[in-house]
C-alpha positions as CSV (number, residue, x, y, z in Angstrom):
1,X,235.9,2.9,-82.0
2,X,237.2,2.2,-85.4
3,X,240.2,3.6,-86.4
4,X,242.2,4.4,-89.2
5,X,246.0,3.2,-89.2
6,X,248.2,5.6,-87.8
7,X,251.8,6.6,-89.3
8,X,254.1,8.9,-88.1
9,X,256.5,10.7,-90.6
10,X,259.7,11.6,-89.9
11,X,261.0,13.8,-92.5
12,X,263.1,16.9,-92.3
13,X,262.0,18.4,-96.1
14,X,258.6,20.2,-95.1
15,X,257.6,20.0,-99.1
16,X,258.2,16.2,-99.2
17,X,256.7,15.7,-95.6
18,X,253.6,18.0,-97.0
19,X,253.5,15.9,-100.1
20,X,253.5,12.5,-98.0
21,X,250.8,13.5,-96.1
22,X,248.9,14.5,-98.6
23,X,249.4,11.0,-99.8
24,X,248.3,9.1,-96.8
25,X,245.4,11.0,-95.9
26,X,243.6,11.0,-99.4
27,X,244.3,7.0,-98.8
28,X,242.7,6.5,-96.0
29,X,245.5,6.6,-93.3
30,X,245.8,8.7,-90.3
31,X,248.8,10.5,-89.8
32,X,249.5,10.9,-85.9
33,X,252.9,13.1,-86.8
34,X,255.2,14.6,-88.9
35,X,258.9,14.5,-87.2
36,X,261.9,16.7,-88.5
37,X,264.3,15.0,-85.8
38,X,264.5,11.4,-84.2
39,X,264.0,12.7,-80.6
40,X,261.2,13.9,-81.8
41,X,260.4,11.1,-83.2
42,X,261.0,9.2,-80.4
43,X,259.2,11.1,-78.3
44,X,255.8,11.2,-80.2
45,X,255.8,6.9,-79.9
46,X,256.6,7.3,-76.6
47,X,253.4,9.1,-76.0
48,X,251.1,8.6,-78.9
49,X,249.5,5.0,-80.4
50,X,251.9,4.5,-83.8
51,X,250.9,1.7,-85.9
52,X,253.9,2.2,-88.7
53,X,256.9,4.7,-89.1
54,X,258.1,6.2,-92.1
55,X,261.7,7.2,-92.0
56,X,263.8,9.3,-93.9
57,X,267.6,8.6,-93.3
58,X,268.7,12.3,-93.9
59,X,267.1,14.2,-90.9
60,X,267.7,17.1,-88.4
61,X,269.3,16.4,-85.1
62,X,272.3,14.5,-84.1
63,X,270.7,10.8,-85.1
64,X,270.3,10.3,-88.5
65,X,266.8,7.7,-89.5
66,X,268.8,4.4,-88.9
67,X,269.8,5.4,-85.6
68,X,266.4,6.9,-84.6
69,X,264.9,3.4,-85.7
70,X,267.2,1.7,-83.5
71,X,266.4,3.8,-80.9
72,X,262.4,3.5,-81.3
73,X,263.1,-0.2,-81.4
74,X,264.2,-0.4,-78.6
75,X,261.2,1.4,-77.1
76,X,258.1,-0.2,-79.1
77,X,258.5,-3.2,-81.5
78,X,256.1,-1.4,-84.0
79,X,257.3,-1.4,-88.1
80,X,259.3,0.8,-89.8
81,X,260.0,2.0,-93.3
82,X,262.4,3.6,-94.5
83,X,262.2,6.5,-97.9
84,X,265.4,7.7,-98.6
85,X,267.7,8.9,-101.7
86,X,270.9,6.8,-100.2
87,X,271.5,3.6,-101.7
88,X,275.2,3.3,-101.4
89,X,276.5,0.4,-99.7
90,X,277.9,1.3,-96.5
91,X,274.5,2.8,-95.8
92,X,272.4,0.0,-97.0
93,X,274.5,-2.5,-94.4
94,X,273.6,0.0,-91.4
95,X,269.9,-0.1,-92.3
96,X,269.9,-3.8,-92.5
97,X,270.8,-3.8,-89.2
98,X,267.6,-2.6,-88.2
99,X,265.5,-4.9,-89.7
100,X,263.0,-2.7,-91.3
101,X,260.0,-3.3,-93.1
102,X,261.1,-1.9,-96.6
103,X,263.7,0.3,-98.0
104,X,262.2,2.6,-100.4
105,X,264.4,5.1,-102.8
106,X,263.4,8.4,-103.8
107,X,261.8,9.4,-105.9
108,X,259.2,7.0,-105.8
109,X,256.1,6.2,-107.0
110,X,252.8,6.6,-104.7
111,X,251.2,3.4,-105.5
112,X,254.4,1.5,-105.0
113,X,254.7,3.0,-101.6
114,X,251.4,2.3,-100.6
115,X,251.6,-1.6,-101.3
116,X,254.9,-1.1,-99.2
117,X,252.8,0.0,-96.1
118,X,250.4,-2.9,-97.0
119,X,252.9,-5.4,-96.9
120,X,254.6,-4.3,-94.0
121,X,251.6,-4.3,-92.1
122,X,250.9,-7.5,-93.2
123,X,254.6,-8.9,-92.1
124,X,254.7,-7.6,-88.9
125,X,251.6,-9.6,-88.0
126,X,252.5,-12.4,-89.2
127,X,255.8,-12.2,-87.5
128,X,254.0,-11.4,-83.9
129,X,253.1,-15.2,-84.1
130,X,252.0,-16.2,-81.7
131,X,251.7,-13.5,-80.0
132,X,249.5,-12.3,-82.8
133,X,246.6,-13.9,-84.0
134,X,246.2,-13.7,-87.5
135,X,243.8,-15.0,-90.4
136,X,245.4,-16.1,-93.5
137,X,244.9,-13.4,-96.3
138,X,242.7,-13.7,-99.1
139,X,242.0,-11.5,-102.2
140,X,239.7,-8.5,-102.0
141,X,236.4,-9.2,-103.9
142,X,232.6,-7.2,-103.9
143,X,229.9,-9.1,-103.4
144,X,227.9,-8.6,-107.1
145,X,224.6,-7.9,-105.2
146,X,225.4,-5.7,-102.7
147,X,229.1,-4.5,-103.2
148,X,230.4,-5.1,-99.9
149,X,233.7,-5.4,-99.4
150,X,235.4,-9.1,-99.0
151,X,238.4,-8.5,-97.4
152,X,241.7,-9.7,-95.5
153,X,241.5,-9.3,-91.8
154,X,244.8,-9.5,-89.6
155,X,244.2,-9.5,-85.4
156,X,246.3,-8.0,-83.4
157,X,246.2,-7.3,-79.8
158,X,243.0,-5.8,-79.0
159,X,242.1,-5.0,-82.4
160,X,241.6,-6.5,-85.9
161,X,243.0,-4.8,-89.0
162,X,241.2,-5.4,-92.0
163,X,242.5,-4.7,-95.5
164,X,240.9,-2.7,-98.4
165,X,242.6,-2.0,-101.1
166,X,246.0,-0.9,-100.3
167,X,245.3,-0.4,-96.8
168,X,244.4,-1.6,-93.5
169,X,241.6,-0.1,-91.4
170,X,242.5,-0.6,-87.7
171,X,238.5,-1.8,-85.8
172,X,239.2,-2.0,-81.8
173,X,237.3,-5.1,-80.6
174,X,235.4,-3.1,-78.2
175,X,233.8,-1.3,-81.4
176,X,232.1,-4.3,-83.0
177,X,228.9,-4.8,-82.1
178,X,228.5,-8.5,-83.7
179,X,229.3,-11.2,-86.3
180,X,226.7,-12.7,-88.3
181,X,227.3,-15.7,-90.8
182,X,226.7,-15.3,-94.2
183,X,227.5,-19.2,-95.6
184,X,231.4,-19.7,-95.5
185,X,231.9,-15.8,-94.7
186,X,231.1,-13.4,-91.3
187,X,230.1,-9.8,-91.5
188,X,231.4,-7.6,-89.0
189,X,228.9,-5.0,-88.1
190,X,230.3,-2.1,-86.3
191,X,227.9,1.1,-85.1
192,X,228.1,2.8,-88.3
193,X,229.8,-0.3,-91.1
194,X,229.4,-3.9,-92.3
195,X,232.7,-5.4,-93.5
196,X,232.5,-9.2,-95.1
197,X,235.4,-11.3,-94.6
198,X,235.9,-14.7,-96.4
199,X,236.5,-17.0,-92.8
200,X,233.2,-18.7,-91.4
201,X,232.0,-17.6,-88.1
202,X,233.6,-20.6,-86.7
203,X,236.7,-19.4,-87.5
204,X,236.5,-15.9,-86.2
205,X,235.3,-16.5,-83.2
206,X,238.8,-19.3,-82.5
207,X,240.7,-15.9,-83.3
208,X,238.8,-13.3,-81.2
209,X,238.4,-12.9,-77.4
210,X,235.8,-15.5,-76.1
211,X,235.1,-13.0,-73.2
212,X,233.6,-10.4,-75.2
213,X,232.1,-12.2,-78.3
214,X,229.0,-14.7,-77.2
215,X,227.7,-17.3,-80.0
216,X,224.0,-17.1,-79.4
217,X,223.2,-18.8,-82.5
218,X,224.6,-21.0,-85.3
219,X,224.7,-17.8,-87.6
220,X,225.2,-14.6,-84.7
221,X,227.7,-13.8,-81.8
222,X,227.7,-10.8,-80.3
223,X,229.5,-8.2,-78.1
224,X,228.0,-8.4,-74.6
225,X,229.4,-4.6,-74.2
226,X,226.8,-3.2,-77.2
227,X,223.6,-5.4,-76.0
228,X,220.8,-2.8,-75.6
229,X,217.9,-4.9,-74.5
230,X,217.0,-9.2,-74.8
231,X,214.7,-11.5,-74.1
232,X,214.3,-15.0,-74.0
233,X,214.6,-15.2,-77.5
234,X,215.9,-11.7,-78.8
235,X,219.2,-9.7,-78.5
236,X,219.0,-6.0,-79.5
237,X,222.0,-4.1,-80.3
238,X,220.8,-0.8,-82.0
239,X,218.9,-1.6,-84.8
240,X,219.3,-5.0,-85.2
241,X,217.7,-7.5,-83.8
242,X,219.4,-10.9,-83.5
243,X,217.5,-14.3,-82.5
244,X,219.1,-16.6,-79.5
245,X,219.1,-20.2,-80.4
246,X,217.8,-22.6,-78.4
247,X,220.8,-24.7,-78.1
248,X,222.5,-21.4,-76.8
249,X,220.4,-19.8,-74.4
250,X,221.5,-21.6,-71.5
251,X,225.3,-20.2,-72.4
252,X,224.5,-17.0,-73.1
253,X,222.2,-16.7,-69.4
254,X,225.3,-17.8,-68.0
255,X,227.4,-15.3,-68.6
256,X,225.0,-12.4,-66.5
257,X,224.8,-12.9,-62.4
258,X,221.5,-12.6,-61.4
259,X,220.9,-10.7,-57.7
């Protein structure tokens, strides 16, 4: 299913964790969590999928934020971020130890954080090479004539992350249903959303799973896990219909045992 990108907040000030929220969710983000301690903390990314961590240094409990990022580090190499009012230099060195994705001083401004979290998304999967896979990013546009969004994809894992605005929308890979080419760009059409990124199909299909995306055209691949019904000549997947090439056929047969 698509997903939003999740965030857990670990913040011992229940008006600023409040206000943070408030924040994220009006953006677009999911927050999993909000953490007044780091055992908390740790505890919710032990059990719960966290895409990004924002930390405040000050907390309740006997680790302060820089030690309850080193000790979800050591746990699950996810990002980190921390929004604190320290900037003194003894403070600064400790954090740097930690490697995080940004150091952010209170008070700050909302937009600034946000292009913070966008960034540091966008760092961490690039650093994942090559574990990651990622496509280069390019610039947001709408299309004039229809408005859909042209957007920055990052893939990760068993999902691909694509940007709008200040934010990335985590898709799972299991949730696409397929790709169609639209000249040097592919449209990713889930169940319920159409997202136009600016890579050709070619492209895409180097990047994602081979398993589970099938080319059955020069313009179409698809997810074998959302075909409804086909024939020799037609794939349906809800209600779209998508042709099978000739020079494809033979591949995409081959992929099915018959009893």
């Amino acid at each position: 299913m698509e997903e939003k990108v999740r965030i857990l907040i670990v913040e011992d000030e229940g008006i600023v964790s409040l206000s943070l929220e408030d924040t994220l969710t009006n953006e677009g983000y999911h927050v999993v969590a909000v953490a007044d301690s780091g055992r908390e903390a740790l505890e919710i990314v032990k059990n719960q999928v966290i895409d990004l961590v924002l930390l405040d240094i000050q907390i309740n409990g006997e680790w302060d934020g820089i030690e309850t990022a080193r000790q979800i580090s050591a746990v699950k190499d996810i990002p980190f971020i921390y929004l604190t009012a320290f900037s003194d230099s003894e403070t600064l060195a400790r954090a740097k130890e930690t490697v995080p994705a940004a150091y952010l001083l209170k008070p700050y401004q909302a937009k600034n954080m946000l292009i913070t979290i966008d960034l540091a998304l966008n760092n961490f999967a690039f650093r994942k090479v090559p574990m990651a896979k990622v496509l280069p990013l390019a610039s947001a546009k709408k299309t004039p004539d229809t408005g859909e969004q042209k957007e920055a994809i990052l893939y990760y894992n068993d999902a691909v992350f694509i940007k709008q605005n200040y934010r990335f929308i985590k898709v799972n890979l299991d949730y696409i249903c397929h790709l169609e080419a639209e000249g040097n760009h592919t449209a990713i059409f889930t169940p319920d959303k159409k997202y136009v990124i600016r890579h050709a199909l070619n492209t895409m299909l180097e990047k994602l799973n081979q398993q589970t995306f099938i080319r059955v055209h020069r313009s179409y691949a698809v997810n074998v896990r959302h075909i409804d019904t086909f024939n020799d000549n037609t794939i349906c997947i809800g209600r779209y219909e998508i042709p099978i090439g000739r020079a494809y056929k033979e591949t995409f047969f081959r992929h099915f045992d018959f009893l």
